[in-house]
C-alpha positions in Angstrom: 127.4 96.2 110.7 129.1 99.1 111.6 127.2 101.6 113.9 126.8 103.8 110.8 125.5 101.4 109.0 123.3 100.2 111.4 122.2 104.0 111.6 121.0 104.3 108.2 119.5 101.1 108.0 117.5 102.3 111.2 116.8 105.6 108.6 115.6 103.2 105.7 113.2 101.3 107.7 111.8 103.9 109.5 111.4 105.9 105.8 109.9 102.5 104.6 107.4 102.5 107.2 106.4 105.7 106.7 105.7 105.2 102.5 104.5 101.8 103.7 101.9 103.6 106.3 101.4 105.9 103.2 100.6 103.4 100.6 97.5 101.8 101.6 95.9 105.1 100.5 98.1 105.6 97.8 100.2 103.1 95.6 102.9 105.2 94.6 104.1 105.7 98.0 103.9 101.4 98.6 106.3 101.4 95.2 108.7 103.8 97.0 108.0 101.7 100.2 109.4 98.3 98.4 112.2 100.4 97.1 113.7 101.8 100.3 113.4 97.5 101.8 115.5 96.8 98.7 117.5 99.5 99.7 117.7 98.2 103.1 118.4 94.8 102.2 121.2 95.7 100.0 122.7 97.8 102.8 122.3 94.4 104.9 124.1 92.4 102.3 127.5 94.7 102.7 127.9 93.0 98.8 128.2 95.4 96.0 126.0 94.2 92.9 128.5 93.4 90.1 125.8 93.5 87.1 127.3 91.0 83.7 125.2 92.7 80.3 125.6 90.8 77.4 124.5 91.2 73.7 125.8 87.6 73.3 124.8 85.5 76.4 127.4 82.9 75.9 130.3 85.7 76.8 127.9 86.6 80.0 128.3 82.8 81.1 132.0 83.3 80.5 132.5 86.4 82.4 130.4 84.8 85.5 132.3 81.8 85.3 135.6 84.0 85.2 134.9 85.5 88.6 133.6 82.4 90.4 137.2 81.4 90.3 137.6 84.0 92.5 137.2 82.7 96.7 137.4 86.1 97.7 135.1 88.2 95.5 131.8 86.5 96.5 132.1 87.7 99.8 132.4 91.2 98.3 130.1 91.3 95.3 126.2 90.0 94.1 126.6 88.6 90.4 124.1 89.0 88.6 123.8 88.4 84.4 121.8 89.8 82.3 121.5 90.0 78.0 120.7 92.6 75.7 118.4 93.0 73.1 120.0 91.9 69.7 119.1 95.2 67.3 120.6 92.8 64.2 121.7 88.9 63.8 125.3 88.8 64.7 127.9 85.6 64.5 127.5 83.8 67.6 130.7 81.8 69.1 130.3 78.9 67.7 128.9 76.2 70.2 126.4 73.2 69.9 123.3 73.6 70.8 123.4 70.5 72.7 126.4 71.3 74.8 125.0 74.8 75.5 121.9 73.2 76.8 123.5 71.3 79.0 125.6 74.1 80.9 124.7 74.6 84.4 123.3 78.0 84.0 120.9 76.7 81.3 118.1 76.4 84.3 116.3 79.8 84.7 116.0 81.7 88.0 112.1 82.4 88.7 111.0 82.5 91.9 113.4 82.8 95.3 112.4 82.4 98.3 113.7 84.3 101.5 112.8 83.6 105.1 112.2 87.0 106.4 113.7 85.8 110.2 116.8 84.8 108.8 118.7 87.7 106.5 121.6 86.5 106.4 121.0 83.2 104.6 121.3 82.8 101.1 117.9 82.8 99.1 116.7 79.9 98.1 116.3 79.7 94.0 113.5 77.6 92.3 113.2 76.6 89.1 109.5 77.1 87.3 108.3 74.8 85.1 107.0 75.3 81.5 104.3 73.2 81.9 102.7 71.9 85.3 102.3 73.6 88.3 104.5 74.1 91.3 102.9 73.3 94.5 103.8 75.6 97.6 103.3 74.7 101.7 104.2 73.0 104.7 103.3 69.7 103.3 106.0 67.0 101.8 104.6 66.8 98.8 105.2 70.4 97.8 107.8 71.3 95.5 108.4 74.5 97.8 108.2 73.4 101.1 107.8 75.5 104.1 108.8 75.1 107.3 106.4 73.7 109.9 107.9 77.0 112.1 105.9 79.4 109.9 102.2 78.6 111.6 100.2 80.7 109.2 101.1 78.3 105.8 98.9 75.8 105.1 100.0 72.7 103.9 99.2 73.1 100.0 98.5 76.9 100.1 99.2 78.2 96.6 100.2 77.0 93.2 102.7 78.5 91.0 101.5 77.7 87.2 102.2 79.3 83.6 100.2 81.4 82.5 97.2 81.1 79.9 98.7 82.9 76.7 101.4 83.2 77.9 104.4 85.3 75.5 107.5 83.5 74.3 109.5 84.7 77.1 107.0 82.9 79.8 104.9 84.6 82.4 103.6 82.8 85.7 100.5 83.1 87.9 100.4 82.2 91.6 96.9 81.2 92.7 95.4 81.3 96.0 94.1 77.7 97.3 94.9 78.5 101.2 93.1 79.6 104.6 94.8 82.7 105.5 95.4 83.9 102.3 98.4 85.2 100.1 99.7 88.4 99.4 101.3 90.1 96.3 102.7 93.4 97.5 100.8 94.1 100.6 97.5 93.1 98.6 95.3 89.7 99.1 94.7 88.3 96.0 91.8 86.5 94.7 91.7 83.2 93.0 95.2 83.7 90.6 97.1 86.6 90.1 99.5 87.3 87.2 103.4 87.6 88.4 105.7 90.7 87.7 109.5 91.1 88.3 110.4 91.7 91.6 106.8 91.3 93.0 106.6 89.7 96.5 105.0 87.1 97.9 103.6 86.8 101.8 102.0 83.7 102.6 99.2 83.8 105.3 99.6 87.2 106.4 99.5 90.8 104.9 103.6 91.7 105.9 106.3 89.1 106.2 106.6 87.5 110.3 108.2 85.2 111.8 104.9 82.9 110.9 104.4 84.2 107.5 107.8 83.8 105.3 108.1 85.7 101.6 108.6 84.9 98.6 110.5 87.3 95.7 109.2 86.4 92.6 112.4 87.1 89.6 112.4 86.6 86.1 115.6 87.3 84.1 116.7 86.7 81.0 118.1 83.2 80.7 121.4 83.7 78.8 122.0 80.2 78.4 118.7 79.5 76.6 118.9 78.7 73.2 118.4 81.9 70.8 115.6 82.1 68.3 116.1 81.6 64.8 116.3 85.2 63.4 113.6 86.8 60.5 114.6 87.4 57.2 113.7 91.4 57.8 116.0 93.3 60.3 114.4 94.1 63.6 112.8 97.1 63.9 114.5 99.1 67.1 112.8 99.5 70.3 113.1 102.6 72.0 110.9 102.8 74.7 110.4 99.2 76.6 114.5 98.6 76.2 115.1 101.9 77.7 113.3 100.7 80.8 115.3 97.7 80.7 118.2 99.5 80.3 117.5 101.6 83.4 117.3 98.4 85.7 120.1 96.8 84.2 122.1 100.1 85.6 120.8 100.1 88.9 123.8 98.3 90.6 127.2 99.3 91.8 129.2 98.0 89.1 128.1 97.5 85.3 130.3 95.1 83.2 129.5 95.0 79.5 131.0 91.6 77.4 131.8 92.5 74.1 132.3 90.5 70.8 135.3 92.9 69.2 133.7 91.0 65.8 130.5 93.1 66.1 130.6 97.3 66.2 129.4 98.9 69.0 125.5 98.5 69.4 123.0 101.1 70.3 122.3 99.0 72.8 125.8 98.8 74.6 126.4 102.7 73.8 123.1 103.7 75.6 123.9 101.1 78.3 127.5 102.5 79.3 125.6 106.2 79.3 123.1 105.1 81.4 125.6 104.0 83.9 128.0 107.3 83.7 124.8 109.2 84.3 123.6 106.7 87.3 127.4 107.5 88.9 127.9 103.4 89.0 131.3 102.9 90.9 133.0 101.1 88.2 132.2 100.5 84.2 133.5 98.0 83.0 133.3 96.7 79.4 135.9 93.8 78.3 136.7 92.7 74.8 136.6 89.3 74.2 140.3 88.5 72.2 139.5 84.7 71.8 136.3 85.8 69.3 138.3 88.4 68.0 141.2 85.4 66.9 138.6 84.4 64.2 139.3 88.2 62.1 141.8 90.0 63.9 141.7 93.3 62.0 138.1 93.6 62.1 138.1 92.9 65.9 141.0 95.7 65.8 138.8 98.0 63.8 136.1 97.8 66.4 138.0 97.9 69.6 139.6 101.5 68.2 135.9 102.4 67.0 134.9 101.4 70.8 138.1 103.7 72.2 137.4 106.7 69.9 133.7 106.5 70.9 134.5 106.5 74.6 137.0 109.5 74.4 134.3 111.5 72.3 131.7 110.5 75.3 134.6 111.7 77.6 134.5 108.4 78.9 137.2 107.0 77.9 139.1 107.5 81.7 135.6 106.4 83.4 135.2 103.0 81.3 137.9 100.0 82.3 138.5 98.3 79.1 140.3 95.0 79.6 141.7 92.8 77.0 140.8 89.0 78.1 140.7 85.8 76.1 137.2 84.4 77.6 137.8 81.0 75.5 138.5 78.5 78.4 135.4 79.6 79.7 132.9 79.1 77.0 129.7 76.9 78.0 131.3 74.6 75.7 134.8 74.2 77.6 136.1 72.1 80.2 136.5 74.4 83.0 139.1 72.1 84.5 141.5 71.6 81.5 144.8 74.0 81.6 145.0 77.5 80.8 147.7 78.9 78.7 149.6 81.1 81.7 150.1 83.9 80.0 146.3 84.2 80.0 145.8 82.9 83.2 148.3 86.1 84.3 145.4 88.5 82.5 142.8 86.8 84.4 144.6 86.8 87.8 145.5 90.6 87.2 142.0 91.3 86.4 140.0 89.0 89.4 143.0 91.6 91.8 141.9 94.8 89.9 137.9 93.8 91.2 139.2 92.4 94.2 141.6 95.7 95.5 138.9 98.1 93.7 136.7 97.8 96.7 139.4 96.5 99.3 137.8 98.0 102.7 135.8 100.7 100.4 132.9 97.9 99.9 130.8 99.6 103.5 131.3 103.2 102.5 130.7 102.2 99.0 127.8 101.0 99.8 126.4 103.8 102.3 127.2 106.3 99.7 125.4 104.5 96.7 122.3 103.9 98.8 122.4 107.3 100.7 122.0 108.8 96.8 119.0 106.7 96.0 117.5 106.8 99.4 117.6 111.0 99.0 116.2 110.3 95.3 113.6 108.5 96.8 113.0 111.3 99.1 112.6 113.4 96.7 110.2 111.3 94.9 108.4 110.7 98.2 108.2 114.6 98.9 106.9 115.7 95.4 104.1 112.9 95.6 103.5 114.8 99.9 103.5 118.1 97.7 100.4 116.6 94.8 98.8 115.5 97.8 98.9 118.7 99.5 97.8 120.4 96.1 95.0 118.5 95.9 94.0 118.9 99.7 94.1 123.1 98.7 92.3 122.6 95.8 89.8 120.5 97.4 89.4 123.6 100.0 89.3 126.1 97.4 86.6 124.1 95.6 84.4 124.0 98.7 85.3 127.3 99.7 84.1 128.6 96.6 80.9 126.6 96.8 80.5 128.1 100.1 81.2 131.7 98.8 83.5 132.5 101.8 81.1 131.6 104.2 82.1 129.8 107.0 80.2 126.7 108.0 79.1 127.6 111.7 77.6 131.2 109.9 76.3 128.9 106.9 74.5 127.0 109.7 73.4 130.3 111.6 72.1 131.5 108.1 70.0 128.1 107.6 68.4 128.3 111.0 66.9 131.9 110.4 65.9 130.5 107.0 63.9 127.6 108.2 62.3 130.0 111.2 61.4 132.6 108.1 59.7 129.6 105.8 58.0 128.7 109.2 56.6 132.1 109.9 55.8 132.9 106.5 53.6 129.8 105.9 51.6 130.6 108.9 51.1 134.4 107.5 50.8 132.7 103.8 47.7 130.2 105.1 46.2 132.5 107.6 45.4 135.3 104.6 44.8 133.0 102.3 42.0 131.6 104.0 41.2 135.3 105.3 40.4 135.9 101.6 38.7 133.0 100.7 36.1 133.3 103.4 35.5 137.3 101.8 35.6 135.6 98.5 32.8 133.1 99.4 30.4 135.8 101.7 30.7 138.2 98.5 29.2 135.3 96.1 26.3 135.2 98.2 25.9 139.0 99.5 22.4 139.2 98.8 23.0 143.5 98.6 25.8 142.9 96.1 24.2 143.3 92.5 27.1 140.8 90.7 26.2 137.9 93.6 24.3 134.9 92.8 22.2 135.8 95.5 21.1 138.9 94.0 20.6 137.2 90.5 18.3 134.9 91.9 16.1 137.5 93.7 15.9 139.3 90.9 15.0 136.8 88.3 12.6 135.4 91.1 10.5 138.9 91.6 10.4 139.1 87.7 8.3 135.9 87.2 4.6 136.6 86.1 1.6 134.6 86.9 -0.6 132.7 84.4 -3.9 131.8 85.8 -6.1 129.1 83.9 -9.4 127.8 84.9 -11.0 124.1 84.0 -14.0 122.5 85.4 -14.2 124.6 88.7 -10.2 124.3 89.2 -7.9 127.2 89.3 -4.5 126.3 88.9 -1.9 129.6 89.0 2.0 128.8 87.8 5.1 131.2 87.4 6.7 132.2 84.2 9.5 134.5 82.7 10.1 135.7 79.1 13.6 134.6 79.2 12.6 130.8 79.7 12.9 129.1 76.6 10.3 127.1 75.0 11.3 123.6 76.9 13.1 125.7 79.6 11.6 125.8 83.5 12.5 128.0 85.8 14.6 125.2 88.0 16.5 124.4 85.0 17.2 127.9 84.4 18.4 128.7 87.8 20.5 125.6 88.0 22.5 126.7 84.9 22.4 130.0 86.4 24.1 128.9 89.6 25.8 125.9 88.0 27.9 128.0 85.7 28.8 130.8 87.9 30.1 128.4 90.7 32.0 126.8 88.5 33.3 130.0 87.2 34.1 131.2 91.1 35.5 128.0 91.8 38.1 127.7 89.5 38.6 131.1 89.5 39.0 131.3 93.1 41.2 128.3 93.3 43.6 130.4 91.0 43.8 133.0 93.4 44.7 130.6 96.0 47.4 128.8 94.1 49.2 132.5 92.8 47.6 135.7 94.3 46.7 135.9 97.5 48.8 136.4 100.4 51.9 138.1 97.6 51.6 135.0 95.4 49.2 132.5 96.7 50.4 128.9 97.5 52.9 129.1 94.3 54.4 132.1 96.3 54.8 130.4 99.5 56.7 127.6 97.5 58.8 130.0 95.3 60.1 132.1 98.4 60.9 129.0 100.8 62.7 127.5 97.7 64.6 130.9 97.5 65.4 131.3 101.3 66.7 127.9 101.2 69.1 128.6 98.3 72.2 130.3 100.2 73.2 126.1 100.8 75.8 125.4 98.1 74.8 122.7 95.4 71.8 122.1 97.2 69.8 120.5 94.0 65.5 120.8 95.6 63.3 118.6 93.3 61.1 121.2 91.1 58.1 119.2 91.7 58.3 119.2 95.1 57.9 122.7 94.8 55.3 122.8 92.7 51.4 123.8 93.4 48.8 121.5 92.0 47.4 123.8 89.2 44.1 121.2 88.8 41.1 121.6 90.9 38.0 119.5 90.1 34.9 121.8 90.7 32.5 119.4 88.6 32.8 116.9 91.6 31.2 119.6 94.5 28.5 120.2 92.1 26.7 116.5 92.1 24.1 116.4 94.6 20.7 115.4 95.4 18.1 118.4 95.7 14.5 119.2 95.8 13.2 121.0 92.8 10.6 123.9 94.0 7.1 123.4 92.3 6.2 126.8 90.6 2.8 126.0 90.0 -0.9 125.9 92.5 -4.0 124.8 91.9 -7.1 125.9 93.9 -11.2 125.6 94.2 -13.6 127.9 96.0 -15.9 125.6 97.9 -20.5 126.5 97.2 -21.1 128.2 100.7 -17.9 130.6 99.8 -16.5 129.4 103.4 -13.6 127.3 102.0 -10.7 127.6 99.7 -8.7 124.8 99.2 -5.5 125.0 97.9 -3.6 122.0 96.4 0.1 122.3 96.0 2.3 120.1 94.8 6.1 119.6 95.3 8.0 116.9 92.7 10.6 115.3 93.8 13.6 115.3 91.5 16.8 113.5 91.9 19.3 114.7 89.7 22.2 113.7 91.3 24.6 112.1 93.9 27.4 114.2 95.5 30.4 112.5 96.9 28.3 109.3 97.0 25.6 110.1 99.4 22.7 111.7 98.7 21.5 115.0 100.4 17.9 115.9 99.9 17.8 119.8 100.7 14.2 120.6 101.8 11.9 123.5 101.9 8.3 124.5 101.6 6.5 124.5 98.3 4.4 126.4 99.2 2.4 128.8 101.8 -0.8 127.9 102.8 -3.3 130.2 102.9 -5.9 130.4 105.6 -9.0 129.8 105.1 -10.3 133.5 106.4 -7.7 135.4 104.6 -9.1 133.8 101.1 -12.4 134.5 102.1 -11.9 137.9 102.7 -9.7 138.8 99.5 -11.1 139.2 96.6 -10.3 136.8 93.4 -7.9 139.2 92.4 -6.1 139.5 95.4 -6.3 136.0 96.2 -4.0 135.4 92.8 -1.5 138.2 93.6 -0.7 136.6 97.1 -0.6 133.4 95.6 2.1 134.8 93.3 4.6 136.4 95.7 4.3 133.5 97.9 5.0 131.3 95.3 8.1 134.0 94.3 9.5 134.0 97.8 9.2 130.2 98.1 11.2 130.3 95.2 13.6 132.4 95.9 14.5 130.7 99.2 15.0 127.8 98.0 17.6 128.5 95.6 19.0 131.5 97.7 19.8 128.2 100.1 20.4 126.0 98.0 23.4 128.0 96.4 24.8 129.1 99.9 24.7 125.6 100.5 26.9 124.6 97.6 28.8 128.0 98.1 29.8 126.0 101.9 30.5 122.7 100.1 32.8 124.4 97.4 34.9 126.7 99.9 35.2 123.1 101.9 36.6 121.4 99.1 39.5 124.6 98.3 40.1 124.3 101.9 40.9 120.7 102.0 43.1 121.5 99.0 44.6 124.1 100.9 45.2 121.7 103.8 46.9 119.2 101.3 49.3 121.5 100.0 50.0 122.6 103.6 51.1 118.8 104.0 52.9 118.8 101.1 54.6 122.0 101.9 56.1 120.3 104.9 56.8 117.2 103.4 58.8 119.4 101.0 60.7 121.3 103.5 61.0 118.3 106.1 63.4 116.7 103.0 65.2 119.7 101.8 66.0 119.6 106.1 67.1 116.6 105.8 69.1 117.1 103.0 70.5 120.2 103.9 71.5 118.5 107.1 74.0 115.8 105.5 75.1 118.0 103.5 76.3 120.1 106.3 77.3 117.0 107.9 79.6 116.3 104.7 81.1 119.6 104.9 82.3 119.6 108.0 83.5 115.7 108.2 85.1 117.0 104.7 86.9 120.1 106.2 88.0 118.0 109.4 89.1 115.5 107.5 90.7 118.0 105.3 92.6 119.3 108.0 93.9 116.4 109.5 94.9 115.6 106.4 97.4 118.6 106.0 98.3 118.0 109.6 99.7 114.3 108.7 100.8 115.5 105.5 103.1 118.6 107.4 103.8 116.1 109.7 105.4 113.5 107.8 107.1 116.0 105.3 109.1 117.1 108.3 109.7 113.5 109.2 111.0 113.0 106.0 113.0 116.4 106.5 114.9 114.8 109.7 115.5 111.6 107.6 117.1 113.8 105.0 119.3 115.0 107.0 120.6 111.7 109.0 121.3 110.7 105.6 
């Protein structure tokens, strides 16, 4: 290679390593990556790739044969054939299907294999079977056999078999069975993988090495494989899947097009030789077969002048080479080594010179040329796919900068702290008056001064009870009553409704005070405004429930308990001498019932005693009254106790439920911390990685920049 050769190969590779770097992130830069190593390879080759298109693949054999007369041409051009779609049945040169099964290019090319420490040698081709498999390794056995040099082969490590399903034109799968692996385009596959055109092959390791050799997998049409029979209904056209056919059958230096001069112009051919004028191919080349034109010599004329008029409307008629060659003698058919009338052996000999001194010494600077213009089109592909990256790196950063509302994320962070120290203080304040006002709450429920306590109601109904006084047999027995007791009513069962239903009533509502009112909002409050300081984070989604205040307290559970019930009756005697009074007091016992499992027997006195000289010196009368009001204020101590005492066990029990929200205020916040912490965590590894992102991105687009100019 000359030193400027060797310069942009340097160029491709380095481009190809950069879009190879590129493409494990994205796979349109590893397409552009395979494309600049075929570029590169080509470049290698110093061989221009002379491309043989066909609509009838017996004149494609013909043309190839033609030029591998030729010793000197295969040192300066790749041949390669190829047919075109048939858009109608034509009249095919007539030859047995036999003989043109048995022409040397009847086998197909599929797979070729290329040792990636040796470029210079020839690939080798290998045929694929229809039916079997195709064993590939280091071992003997193996129809493709590797060299023992490349370490990382195992001895049977793949198989190469048609596909299940496969369509008429075949398809192939290459499946796995080794140690190291094998590797379609950079990617390890997984038991079998379906082959495409052009895909390639590492064994045993990710890139080709001198351990690891690759494998190109091809698939051409075969032009010396029998045609199918054709339908009774013309073809319908294809427009889009031939087009992309077309546009690799142009890729290639110089495009020559056989033509039957008994068939017009196809679609086909006419889109093909536009194709190439628009891919600036050094040469077009489209020659008229005159032996097929022998059989009808005016219709052959007709359609070589239809084929000249079209080219000079096209304006193509100076940029397409139209040579007039009889391709008879080398028909699949034909004995390539019987004699050749000289006159046409003079038109072959002058064409084989015309390819020949086309490209005399031009074949290097041909090449650097054609590959400089499709290495800067890949460029340019490379650079718009750098510019959608960089698009979607802005837009990523307008999408969080908009979730962030121009905050920055150190003054995000600042703004979180000072929110988590507000919820802090704010609970303490919350709970501190909370509890400030259920303890003024609870003292006002039993103020005995304050006429709506339940104090003062049971003083009061206590000081209105009257005394009935009944005599039997020398007994006196006194007891307390009240008009509003009803007729199976006594007074402890009125006062235990009486207390029963306003605790209940203070309970619940007290506990609704706690849970919304006190302290600006009560425990709801202290959930609503933490759930509000916390909302300056972006997408921050809190769990409603978390922030939610139990709305059920159970008041019915502090009321079950065990108590004494206060006997409201006495029963007395006056003894003969007049010295004695004895009193006889009773106090039933009453269990009613069991509070928080354990029962709590609340005692008091049932009664005052009197002493013996204060009865003897009060009159009957007297006697009765003072047996009355100390019957009253035994009364009304013992329930005055008895309903502080549940007042106490109440207030407990919203306390504990305070305390229980408390915990489940910090659980609450403890999570949104945690959560707000990744995602702060995410936003910055986002925005770092963001940037470093456009810093590679900027970095390689001026690479690429350098590259474009060494081109």
């Amino acid at each position: 290679m000359s030193p400027k050769t060797e310069q942009m190969v340097n160029c491709l590779q380095e481009i190809q390593k950069l879009a190879g770097d590129r493409g494990q992130q994205d796979p349109s830069f590893a397409t552009e990556a395979r494309k600049f190593g075929s570029l590169t390879k080509k470049l290698k080759s110093q061989k221009l790739l002379f491309q043989i298109v066909s609509q009838s693949p017996p004149l494609a054999y013909a043309v190839a044969k033609l030029t591998s007369k030729s010793c000197t041409l295969p040192a300066l051009y790749q041949f390669q054939t190829a047919t075109l779609p048939e858009e109608h049945q034509r009249t095919e040169i007539p030859i047995s299907q036999v003989e043109y099964q048995r022409t040397e290019l009847a086998a197909p090319e599929a797979v070729i294999l290329q040792f990636t420490n040796s470029s210079s040698q020839e690939p080798i081709s290998h045929s694929l079977p229809k039916r079997g498999k195709l064993l590939v390794g280091r071992r003997p056995d193996c129809q493709i056999q590797i060299p023992n040099e490349y370490g990382f082969v195992s001895g049977h490590h793949a198989e190469i078999v048609p596909a299940a399903n496969a369509n008429p034109s075949g398809s192939w799968q290459i499946c796995d069975t080794s140690t190291n692996g094998t590797y379609v385009n950079g990617q390890r596959i997984e038991g079998c993988h379906t082959l495409q055109p052009d895909d390639r092959i590492v064994l045993g390791y990710r890139e080709p090495t001198d351990r690891s050799p690759e494998l190109i997998f091809k698939f051409e049409y075969n032009i010396a494989s029998p045609k199918a029979q054709p339908s009774s209904s013309p073809a319908k056209p294809k427009t889009d899947s031939n087009e992309e056919l077309y546009q690799q059958l142009v890729d290639c230096e110089v495009l020559c097009l056989a033509i039957d001069p008994t068939q017009p112009l196809s679609n086909a051919q006419k889109r093909i030789i536009e194709l190439g004028q628009e891919a600036r191919l050094f040469k077009i080349i489209a020659i008229v077969d005159l032996s097929a034109g022998d059989r009808n010599p005016e219709l052959a004329q007709s359609n070589i002048d239809a084929l000249q008029g079209w080219l000079k409307e096209q304006n193509l008629d100076r940029v397409v080479a139209r040579p007039l060659l009889p391709l008879a003698p080398f028909y699949p058919s034909k004995d390539t080594n019987a004699d050749i009338d000289p006159k046409a052996q003079q038109e072959f000999d002058r064409f084989l010179q015309f390819l020949e001194q086309s490209v005399a010494g031009k074949v290097e600077d041909i090449l650097l040329q054609r590959v400089a213009g499709k290495a800067k089109f890949g460029l340019a592909t490379i650079e718009r796919a750098y510019a959608e990256k960089e698009a979607a790196l802005k837009q990523q950063l307008q999408e969080r900068g908009a979730l962030l509302q121009g905050i920055g994320l150190e003054e995000l962070d600042g703004q979180i702290r000072k929110a988590f120290k507000q919820i802090a203080e704010n609970k303490e304040r919350s709970l501190r008056e909370i509890r400030l006002e259920l303890t003024k709450s609870k003292a006002t429920l039993v103020d005995g001064f304050n006429k709506e306590s339940l104090v003062y109601k049971i003083k009061k109904f206590t000081d209105e009870l009257k005394p009935v006084v009944t005599e039997q047999e020398g007994q006196t027995s006194l007891r307390l009553t009240a008009d509003v007791l009803g007729e199976k009513q006594t007074i402890h069962s009125y006062l235990n409704r009486l207390y029963y239903g306003d605790m209940a009533k203070w309970a619940k509502e007290e506990w609704e005070r706690v849970r919304g009112s006190y302290a600006g909002g009560g425990l709801q409050g202290l959930y609503d405004r933490a759930r509000d300081s916390l909302s300056i984070v972006p997408c921050l989604e809190l769990p409603s429930s978390s922030f939610q205040v139990n709305s059920e307290f159970d008041v019915y559970k502090c009321l079950q308990y065990s108590f004494v019930e206060f006997d409201s009756e006495v029963s007395y005697q006056s003894s003969p001498e007049g010295s004695k009074l004895v009193l006889l007091g009773s106090a039933v016992m009453g269990l009613v019932g069991v509070a928080m499992g354990n029962p709590v027997m609340l005692m008091s006195a049932g009664m005052g005693v009197l002493g013996r000289q204060a009865a003897q010196q009060q009159s009957k009368s007297s006697k009765t009254d003072n047996i009355a009001d100390n019957l009253r204020k035994g009364l009304c101590n013992h329930y005055q106790s008895l309903a502080k005492s549940i007042t106490e066990k109440l207030a407990h029990q919203i306390n504990l439920e305070i305390e229980a929200e408390e915990r489940r205020f910090k659980t609450a916040i403890e999570a949104a911390s945690e959560e707000i912490g990744n995602y702060m965590k995410e936003s910055k590894k986002g925005l770092i990685d963001c940037d470093r992102q456009q810093k590679e991105l900027q970095e390689q687009k001026n690479k690429l920049r350098e590259f474009g100019k060494r081109l």
